[in-house]
N, C-alpha and C positions, 0 to 999 in steps of 0.2 A: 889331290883327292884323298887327302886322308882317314876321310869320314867316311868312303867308301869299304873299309875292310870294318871299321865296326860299327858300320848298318849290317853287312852281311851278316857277322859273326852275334851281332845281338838277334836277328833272324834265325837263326840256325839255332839258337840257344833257346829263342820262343818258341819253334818249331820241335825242336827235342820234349822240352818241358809239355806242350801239348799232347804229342804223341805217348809220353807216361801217364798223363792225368788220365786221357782218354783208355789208356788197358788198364787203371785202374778202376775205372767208371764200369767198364764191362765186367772186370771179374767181382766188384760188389754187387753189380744187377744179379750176374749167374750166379753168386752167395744166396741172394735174396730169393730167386725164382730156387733154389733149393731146398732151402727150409720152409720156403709154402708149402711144395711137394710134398719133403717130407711130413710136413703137419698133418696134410689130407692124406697121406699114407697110412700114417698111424692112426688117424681117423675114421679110413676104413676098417682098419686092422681091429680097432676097437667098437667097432657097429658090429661088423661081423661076428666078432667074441660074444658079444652081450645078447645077439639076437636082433638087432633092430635091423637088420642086412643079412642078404643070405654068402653063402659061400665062406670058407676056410680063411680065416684073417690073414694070415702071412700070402694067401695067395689073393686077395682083396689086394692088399698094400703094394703086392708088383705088379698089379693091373695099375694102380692108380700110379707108382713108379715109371712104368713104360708109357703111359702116357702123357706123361710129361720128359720124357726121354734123358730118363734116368735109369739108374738100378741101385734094385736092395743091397745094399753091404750085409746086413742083418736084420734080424726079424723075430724079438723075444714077446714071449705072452705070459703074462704072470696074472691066472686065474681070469680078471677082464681086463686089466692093463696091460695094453701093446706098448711097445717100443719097436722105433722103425728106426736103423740108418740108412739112409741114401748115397750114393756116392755120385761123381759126376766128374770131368775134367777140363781144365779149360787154358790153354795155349800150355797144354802136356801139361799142365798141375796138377793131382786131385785133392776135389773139394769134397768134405763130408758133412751132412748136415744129419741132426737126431730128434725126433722129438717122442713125446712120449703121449697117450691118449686113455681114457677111461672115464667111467663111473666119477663122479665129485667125493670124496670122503663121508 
């Protein structure tokens, strides 16, 4: 049965290679469901600024943070452009996503 040890060992070898693809697969989804966050943070963060939305921007952006069960790393506002980081973690890593929102030029 010598075909026995490498079926096993090509199984084990597929079975490894799965189980990395698959924590990679996860921590690009929690990459991605991050910087939407962050997009819609700074999106508040910048309705807020300008008037279209009520309430204090940086404190809009950690409503819309926590609801998506994260939190603000930071929180800048330059006149009506916010800028929002986010932070986040995921199998003990942390991920930061930024994005930045306003006015068109």
């Amino acid at each position: 049965m010598p075909g026995t040890a490498a079926t096993v060992g090509a199984i084990g070898a597929a079975t490894t290679l799965i189980g990395a693809l698959a924590v990679v697969g996860m921590a690009s989804g929690g990459a991605q469901r991050l910087a939407g966050a962050a997009d819609a943070a700074a999106l508040a963060a910048a309705d807020a600024a300008s008037g279209a939305a009520t309430g204090v921007p940086c404190e809009r952006a950690a409503e819309v943070a926590e609801a998506n069960g994260v939190t603000v790393a930071s929180c800048d506002l330059a006149e009506l452009i916010a800028t929002v980081t986010l932070s986040s973690t995921f199998a003990g890593m942390p991920f930061h996503a930024s994005a930045r929102a306003g006015p068109p030029p």
